[in-house]
C-alpha positions, 0 to 999 in steps of 0.5 A: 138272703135267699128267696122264700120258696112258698108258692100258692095257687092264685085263687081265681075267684077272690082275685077276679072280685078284688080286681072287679072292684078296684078302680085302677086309676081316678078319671075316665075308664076305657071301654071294656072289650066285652060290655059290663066286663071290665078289662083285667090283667093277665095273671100266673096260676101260680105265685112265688112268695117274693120276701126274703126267707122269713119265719112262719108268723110272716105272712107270705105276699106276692105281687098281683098287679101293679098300677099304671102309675109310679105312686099308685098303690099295688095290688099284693096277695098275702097268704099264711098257712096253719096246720089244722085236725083236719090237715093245712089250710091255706088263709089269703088276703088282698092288700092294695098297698103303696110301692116301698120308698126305698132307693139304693144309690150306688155312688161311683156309677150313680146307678138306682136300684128301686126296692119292689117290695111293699111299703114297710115290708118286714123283710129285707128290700128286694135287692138283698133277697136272691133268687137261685133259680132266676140267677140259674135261669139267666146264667143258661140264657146267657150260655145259650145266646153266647153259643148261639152267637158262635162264642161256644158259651161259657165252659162248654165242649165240642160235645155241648158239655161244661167242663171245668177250666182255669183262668187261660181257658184251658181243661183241668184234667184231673192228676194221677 
């Protein structure tokens, strides 16, 4: 399933409340670097729904901040839009939230693959969900590293380009 490809604007100032007032983790709390300012993570400006495609009742959520522990709960940011008279408007929300329990065992490797998601998200888990751009993303980096390396990267000419090739790794050049 692809990703959504909803995204928002994080809003700054609710952001900045909900992470004044959580209490990252029970027991001593560490000097701020600025007294009376409480030391908060580095956010994006923007944030990309991370469900699964999904319809219009769904909210979107995204992950904020997660905790420093492997039980604690996340800080999710879930935000709907509605059509109204007077144009869209955007409704957000904050959720701290527990991290899905779900585990995905492959047998033959015993390799796991933990779902990123919230507890009991109503889309599928985060491995079925693919992300085209990132997939992309990655794809080039790999290219980019390979030619870097003198390995002339997957496809590519003298001239830089991508062309096709068969499976010998020879051109296919078209007939006629």
């Amino acid at each position: 399933m692809l990703q959504c490809t909803a995204f928002a604007e994080v809003p700054e100032m609710g952001t900045l409340v909900v992470l004044t007032a959580m209490n990252a983790e029970p027991g001593p709390t560490p000097a701020p670097a600025v007294p009376g300012v409480p030391e908060l993570p580095e956010l994006d400006d923007m944030l990309l729904c991370e469900l699964g495609e999904h319809d219009e009742k769904t909210e979107h959520a995204a992950q904020l901040w997660a905790g420093e522990m492997a039980a604690s709960r996340d800080l999710w940011m879930f935000w709907t839009d509605t059509d109204t008279d007077t144009g869209m408007r955007r409704s957000f929300r904050f959720v701290e939230l527990p991290p899905c329990p779900a585990v995905m065992r492959t047998l033959a490797t015993d390799e796991r693959e933990v779902c990123v998601l919230f507890d009991r998200h109503s889309a599928p888990h985060s491995w079925d969900v693919t992300d085209p751009l990132a997939d992309l993303m990655a794809e080039r980096v790999r290219d980019e590293v390979q030619r870097e390396r003198g390995g002339g990267g997957k496809g590519a000419d003298e001239g830089g380009e991508e062309g096709d090739a068969d499976e010998g790794g020879a051109g296919v050049t078209p007939s006629g």
